[in-house]
VOGU-3710 file (C-alpha; in Angstrom, 3 decimals, decimal comma):
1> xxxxxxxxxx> -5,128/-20,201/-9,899  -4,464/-23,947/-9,156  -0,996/-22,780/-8,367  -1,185/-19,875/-6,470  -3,443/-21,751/-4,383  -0,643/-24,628/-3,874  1,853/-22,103/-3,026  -0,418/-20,838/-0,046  -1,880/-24,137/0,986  2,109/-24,851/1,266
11> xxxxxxxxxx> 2,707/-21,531/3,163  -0,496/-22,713/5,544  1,020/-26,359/6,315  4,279/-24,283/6,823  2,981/-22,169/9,547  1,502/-25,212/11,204  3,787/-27,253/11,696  6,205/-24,114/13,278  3,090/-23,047/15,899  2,991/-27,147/16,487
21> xxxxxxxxxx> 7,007/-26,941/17,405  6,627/-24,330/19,178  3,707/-25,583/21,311  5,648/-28,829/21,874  8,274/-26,406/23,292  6,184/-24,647/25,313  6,222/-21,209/23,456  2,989/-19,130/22,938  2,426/-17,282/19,713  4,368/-16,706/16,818
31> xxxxxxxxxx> 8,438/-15,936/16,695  9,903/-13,277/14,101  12,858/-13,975/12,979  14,983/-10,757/12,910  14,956/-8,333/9,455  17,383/-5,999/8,223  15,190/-3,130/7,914  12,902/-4,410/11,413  9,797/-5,420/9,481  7,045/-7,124/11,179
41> xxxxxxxxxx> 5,387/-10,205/10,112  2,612/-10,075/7,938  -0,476/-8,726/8,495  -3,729/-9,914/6,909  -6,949/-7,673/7,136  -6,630/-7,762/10,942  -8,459/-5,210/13,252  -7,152/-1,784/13,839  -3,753/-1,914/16,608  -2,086/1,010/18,168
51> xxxxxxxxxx> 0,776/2,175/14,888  4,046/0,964/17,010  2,269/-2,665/17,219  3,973/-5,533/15,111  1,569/-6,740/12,465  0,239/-10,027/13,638  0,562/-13,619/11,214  -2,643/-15,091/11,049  -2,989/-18,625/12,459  -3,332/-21,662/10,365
61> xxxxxxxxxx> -6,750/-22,528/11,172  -7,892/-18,629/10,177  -6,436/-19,543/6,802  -7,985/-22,882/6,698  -11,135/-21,485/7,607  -10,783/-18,862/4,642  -10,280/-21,999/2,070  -13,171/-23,367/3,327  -15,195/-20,243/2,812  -13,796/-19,847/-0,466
71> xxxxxxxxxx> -12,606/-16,629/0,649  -9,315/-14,951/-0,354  -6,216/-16,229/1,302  -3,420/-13,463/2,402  -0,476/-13,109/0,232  2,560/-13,485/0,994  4,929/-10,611/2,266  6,958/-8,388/0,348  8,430/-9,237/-3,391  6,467/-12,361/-3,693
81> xxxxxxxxxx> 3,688/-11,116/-2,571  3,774/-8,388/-4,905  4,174/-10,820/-7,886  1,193/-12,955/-7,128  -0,531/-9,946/-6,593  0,058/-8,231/-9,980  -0,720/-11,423/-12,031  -3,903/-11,948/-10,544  -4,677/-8,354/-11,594  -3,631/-9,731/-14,894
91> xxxxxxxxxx> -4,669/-8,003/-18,047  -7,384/-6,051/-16,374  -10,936/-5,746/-17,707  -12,812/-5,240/-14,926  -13,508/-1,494/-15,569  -13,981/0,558/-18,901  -10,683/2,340/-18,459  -9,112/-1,085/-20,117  -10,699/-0,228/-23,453  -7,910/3,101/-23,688
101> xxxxxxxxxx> -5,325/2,474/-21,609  -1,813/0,990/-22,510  0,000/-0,103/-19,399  -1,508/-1,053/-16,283  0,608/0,917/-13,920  0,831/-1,320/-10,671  3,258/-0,051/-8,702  6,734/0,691/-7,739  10,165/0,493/-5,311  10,856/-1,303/-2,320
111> xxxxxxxxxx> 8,237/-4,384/-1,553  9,736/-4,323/2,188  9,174/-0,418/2,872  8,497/1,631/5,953  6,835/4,335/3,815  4,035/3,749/1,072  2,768/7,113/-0,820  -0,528/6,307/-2,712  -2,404/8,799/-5,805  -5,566/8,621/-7,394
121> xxxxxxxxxx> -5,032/7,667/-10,924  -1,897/7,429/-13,593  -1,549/10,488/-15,960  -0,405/10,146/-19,786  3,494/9,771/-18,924  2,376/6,824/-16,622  0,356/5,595/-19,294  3,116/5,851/-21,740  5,754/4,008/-19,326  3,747/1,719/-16,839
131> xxxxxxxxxx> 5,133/2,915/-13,785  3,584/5,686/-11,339  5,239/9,318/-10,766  7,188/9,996/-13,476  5,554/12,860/-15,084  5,837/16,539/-13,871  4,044/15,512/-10,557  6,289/12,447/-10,688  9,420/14,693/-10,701  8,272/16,967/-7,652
141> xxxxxxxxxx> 7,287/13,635/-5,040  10,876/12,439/-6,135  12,234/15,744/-4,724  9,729/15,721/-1,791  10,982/12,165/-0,657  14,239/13,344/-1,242  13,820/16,310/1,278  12,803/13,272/3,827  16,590/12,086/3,071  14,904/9,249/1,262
151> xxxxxxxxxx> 14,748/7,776/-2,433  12,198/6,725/-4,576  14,348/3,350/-3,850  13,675/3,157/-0,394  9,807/3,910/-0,370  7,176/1,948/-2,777  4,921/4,344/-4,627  1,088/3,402/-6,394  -2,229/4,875/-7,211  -5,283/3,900/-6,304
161> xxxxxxxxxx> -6,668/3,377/-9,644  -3,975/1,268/-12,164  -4,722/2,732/-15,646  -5,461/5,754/-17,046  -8,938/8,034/-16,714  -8,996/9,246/-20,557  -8,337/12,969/-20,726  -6,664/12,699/-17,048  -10,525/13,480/-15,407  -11,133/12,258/-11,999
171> xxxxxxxxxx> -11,620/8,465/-11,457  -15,214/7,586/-11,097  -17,098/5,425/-8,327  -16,984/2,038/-10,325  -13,225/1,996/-11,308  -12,341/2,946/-7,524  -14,405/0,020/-6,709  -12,882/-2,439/-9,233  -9,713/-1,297/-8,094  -9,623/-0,979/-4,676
181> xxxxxxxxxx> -9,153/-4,658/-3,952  -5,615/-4,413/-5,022  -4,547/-1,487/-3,580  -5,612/-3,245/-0,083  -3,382/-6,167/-1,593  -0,387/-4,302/-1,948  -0,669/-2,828/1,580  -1,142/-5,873/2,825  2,192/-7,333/1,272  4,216/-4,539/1,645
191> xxxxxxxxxx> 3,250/-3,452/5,504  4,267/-0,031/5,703  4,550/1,570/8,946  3,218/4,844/7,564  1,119/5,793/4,070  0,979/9,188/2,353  -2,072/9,719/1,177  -1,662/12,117/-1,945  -5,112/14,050/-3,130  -8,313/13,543/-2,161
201> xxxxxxxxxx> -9,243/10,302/-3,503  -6,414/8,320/-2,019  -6,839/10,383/1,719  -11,121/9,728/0,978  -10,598/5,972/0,179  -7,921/4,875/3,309  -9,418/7,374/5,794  -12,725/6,489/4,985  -13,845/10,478/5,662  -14,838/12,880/2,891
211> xxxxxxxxxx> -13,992/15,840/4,332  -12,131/18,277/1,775  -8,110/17,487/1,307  -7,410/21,470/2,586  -8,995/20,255/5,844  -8,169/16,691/6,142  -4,476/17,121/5,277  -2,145/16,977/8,003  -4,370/14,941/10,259  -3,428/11,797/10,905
221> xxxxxxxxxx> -5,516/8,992/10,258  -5,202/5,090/10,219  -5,852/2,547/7,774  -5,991/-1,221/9,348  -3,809/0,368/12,275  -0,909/2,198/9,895  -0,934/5,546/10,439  -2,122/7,908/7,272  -0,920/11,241/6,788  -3,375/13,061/3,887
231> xxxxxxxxxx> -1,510/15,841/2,181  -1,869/17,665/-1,209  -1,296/15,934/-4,252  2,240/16,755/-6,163  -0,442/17,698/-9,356  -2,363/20,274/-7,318  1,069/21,564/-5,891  2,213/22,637/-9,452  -0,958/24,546/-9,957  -1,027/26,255/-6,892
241> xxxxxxxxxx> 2,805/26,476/-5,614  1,806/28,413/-2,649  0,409/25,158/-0,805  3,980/23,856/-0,719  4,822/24,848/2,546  1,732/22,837/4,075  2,511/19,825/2,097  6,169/20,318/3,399  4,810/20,371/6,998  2,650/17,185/6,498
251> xxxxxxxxxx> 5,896/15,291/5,436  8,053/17,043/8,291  5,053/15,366/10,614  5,770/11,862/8,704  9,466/12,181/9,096  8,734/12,490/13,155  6,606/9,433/13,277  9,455/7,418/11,588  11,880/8,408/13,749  9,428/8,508/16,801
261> xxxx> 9,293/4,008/15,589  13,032/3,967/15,314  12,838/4,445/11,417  15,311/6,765/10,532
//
């Protein structure tokens, strides 16, 4: 702990002294330095913004003020981020699914995406391997991104709840609660532009409605000011095969929003 919070006392003292150059200069606000894939700067539990707006870097004294609360500070953005991230989750025992799991699965693909797809809970191939999607549901979302000309390379994938409900039953209040914190984490790090919400516990938690997923799906939500698009879940789309073509048109809507931000 003593060192992750040198490493973001370091990244505070950073910032400050650029906004002090920059005043001296007699620029307002904060520069961002250009990205190959035209990522914004990072965004820390800010109020809701219209989707299109860049995510704004929170100012030195915010962060100071944060230490002083004893609050948590942001983390930083993409890869890094994602590192400090996962070992603070650590060897997780804040919920009774620790007692049968046997990998946390965290998450996985690109820590600078445009597109973040978050489930509910890992099933036993997740369990077996650590990493999220790669079971028979896993298999079908790697053919749906693929039908958005994308790969699982290109988009970063995780569940809402990191280990394993025994018997593959629906995650229960307390173990969304003990993992929610990190989920937010991971958003925060990774800034997506847009999230797909698979099933009805990732749309319930990020939308903050609990309307059923046949009715929310294909609506458009926001989450901190990133547009959510709730479809089915790639598990209920192998039981019932004839909900593909809605799911298909909830992606087809996602594919337009990229493009509609100049993310092709």
């Amino acid at each position: 702990m003593d060192d992750l919070q040198g490493e973001l006392r370091a990244l505070v003292a950073g910032v400050r002294t650029h906004l002090e150059a920059r005043a001296r200069a007699g620029l307002v606000g904060v520069s961002k330095a250009p990205c190959p894939r035209g990522k914004g700067t990072v965004q820390v539990d800010a109020p809701a913004a219209p989707a299109a707006a860049a995510h704004p870097l929170t100012e030195p004294a915010d962060l100071e003020t944060a230490f002083a609360a004893d609050s948590e500070p942001p983390f930083p953005h993409a890869g890094h981020g994602l590192t400090l991230v996962r070992a603070e989750l650590g060897d997780c025992q804040r919920c009774k699914l620790a007692q049968g799991r046997r990998h946390i699965v965290f998450g996985t693909g690109n820590p600078e995406a445009h597109l973040m797809f978050v489930g509910e809970a890992p099933g036993a191939d997740e369990d077996e391997q650590g990493e999220p999607f790669v079971g028979a549901a896993g298999q079908l979302l790697t053919k749906m991104i693929q039908a958005m000309q994308r790969t699982r390379d290109d988009v970063y994938i995780c569940n809402v709840i990191k280990c394993r409900p025994p018997g593959n039953r629906d995650p229960e209040p307390d173990e969304v609660a003990a993992c929610e914190p990190f989920l937010k984490k991971q958003i925060a790090v990774v800034q997506p532009r847009v999230i797909v919400a698979l099933g009805k516990f990732a749309a319930h938690l990020l939308t903050g409605e609990h309307t059923p997923i046949t009715r929310l799906r294909g609506n458009l939500k926001h989450y901190q000011g990133i547009p959510v698009m709730p479809t089915y879940h790639p598990a209920y789309l192998l039981r019932d095969e004839s909900r593909k073509r809605e799911a298909w048109h909830d992606l087809k809507e996602v594919m337009a929003l990229l493009r509609h931000m100049g993310l092709t």
